[in-house]
Structure formats: C-alpha cells, structure tokens
N, C-alpha and C positions, 0 to 999 in steps of 0.2 A: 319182378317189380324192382325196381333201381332207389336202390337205398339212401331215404335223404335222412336229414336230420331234423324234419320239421317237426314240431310242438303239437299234437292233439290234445284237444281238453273231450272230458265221458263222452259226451255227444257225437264229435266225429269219428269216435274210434265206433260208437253204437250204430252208427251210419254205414261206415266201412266193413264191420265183420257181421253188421246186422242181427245183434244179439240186442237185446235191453238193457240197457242200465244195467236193473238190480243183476240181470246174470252175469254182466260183467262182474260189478264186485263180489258177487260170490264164488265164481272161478276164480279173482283174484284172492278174496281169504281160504282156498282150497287148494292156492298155487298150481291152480291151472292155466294161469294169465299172468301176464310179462304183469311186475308191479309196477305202480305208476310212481311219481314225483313229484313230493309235493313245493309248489314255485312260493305258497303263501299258505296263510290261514283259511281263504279259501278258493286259491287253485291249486289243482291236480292237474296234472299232464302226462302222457305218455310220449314214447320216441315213436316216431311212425313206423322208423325201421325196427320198432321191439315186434309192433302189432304187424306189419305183413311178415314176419317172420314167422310169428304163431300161425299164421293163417296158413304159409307156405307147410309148417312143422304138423298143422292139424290134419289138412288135405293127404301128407304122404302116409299120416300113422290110417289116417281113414280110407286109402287107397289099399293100401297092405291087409288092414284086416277084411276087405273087402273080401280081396284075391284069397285070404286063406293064408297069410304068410305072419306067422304070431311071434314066428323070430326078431 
C-alpha cells in the first residue's frame, strides 16, 4: 500500500482494518494499535500510513506463526 499522509477519524480506520470501535481502543490501551492524535476536544485521528502499517505488521506476525516460525 503507498504511504500517504491522510487524516483517519475511528470510523474509517474501523472500516479499513474491519475491527470495531471498542476493539480498536482496547488494542490501543493494550498498545497493540498505532495510538491516535488528538486534533481537538473531540477529534482523534489516526495517520493512515500508522494503520496500514499494522495491518502490513499484523498479517506477517500472523503468517509466521502460521508456518510455525516463533522466531
């Protein structure tokens, strides 16, 4: 995927990695998700290039343990 710099607010990152909401923020207070930024009192935002990052980061850890490779 080709790394922009565009602005996600919850929604489209819940769109794109097709988790929910709440599990996004609870990966994010378990620091298993890129933390967001906050723009105001009430926007959050993420970098898109944070979230296909993890998505690219989650498929290869989930690929390995697949195969059996734990290193």
């Amino acid at each position: 995927m080709e790394s922009t710099n565009k602005l996600l607010r919850i929604a489209d990152v819940s769109r794109i990695t097709t988790l929910a909401k709440s599990t996004i923020w609870l990966k994010v207070s378990q620091n298993q998700f890129p933390k967001p930024t906050k723009l105001s009192a009430s926007i959050t935002v993420w970098k898109e290039s944070d979230v296909w990052k993890w998505i690219d980061d989650h498929f290869q850890t989930s690929a390995s343990l697949a195969k059996g490779d734990f290193n």
